[in-house]
Residue, then its C-alpha position, 0 to 999 in steps of 0.5 A: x227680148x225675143x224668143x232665140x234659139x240658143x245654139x250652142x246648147x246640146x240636145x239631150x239625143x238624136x239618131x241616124x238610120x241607115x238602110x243595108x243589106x245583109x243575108x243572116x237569118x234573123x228575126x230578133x232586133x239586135x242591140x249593142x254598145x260601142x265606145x263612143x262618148x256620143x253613142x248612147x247605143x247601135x240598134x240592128x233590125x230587120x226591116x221585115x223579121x217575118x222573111x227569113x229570106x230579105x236581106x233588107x236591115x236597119x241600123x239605128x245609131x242612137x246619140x246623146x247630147x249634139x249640137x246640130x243635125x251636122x253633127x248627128x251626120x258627122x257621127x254616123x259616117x265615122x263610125x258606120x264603116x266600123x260598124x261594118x267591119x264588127x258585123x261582118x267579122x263577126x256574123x261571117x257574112x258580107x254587109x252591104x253599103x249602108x246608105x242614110x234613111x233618115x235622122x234628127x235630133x230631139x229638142x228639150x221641151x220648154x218649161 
């Protein structure tokens, strides 16, 4: 037998990363939960925390147990505009399109 891929085993974790803008002062990462049955937890961060001033963010979506980087995708784009709506009511501040910048999912390591 050959080395095969088994497809329809999960990872063990992935993550999307989005890039936005936002204009809140603030140089501390953020870190939050929703209820998501996939969503290990959200991860807020300025790209550079040293500017008061660049309204430059990130948004990590980070995930458990996914079947293929599709889904990894799938997940961030039903709930990013969620996460827009909560950080926007909540921070009283505009949040700016969110658009990918990267993502992946984690392969278990063989034994």
């Amino acid at each position: 037998m050959g080395n095969q891929v088994n497809h329809s085993s999960p990872y063990p974790a992935g993550h999307i990363k989005y890039a936005f803008e936002m204009y809140v002062s603030h140089d501390k990462i953020i870190s939050c939960k929703i209820p998501h049955p996939k969503v290990k937890k959200l991860v807020f961060e300025k790209l550079d925390p040293a500017d008061e001033f660049d309204p430059q963010w990130l948004l990590t979506i980070h995930l458990s147990k996914i079947y293929s980087i599709e889904e990894v995708q799938e997940i961030g784009n039903a709930i990013k505009e969620d996460v827009v709506d909560m950080l926007s009511f909540t921070l009283n501040t505009k949040v700016g399109e969110m658009k990918v910048v990267g993502y992946e999912y984690h392969h278990q390591k063989s034994v």
